[in-house]
N, C-alpha and C positions, 0 to 999 in steps of 0.2 A: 487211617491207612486203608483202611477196609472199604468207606466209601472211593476214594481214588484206585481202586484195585477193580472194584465195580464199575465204574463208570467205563474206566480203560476196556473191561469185559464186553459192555454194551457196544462199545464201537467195533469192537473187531469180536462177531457174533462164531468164528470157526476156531477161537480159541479156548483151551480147557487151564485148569488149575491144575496144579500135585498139592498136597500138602505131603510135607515130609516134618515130621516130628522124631526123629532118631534123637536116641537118646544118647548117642556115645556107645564105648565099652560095654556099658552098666545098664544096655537097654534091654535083655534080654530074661534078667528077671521079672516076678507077677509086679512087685510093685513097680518099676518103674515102665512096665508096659501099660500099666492101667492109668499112669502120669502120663505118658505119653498120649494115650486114648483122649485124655479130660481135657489135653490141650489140645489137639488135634480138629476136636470135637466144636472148644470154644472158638475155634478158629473161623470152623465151618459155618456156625449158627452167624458169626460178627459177618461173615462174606454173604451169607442167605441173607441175614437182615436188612444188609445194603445194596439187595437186587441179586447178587449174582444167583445163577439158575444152580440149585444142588446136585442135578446129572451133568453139569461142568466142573464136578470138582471131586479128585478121586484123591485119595490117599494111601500111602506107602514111603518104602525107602527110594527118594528118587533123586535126591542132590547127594551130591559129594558125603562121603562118609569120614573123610577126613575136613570136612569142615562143620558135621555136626557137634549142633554143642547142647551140653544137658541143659532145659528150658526155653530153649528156643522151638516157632514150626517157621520153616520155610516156604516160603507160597511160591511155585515154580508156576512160569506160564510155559505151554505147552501147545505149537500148531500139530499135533498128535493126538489121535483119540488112546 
């Protein structure tokens, strides 16, 4: 997915990523913030590895919080800086 995420990226060079790694309810304690981090992270490195630029791609809570789900990251495309 990550190569098809990239590639999509290169053609349309004024678009950014989110990642949103919300964890749910239960996001807000150390451990599941720092589960959150490790995936958020591995997310990041699979989208660098596959071209995408790392200052296109910011993370935070940026999808629906009512459809976060625990182990999931969401890759939001974004024409917004």
């Amino acid at each position: 997915m990550a190569t098809e995420i990239a590639a999509y990226m290169k053609k349309n060079p004024s678009l950014q990523l989110g990642l949103d790694g919300s964890t749910g309810p239960r996001g807000y304690d150390t451990e599941h913030r720092e589960l959150r981090e490790r995936r958020v992270n591995a997310v990041r490195e699979a989208l660098v590895q596959a071209g995408v630029s790392n200052d296109r791609i910011k993370d935070g809570p940026f999808g629906d919080a009512q459809q976060a789900r625990d182990g999931q990251v969401q890759v939001l495309i974004s024409t917004s800086n």
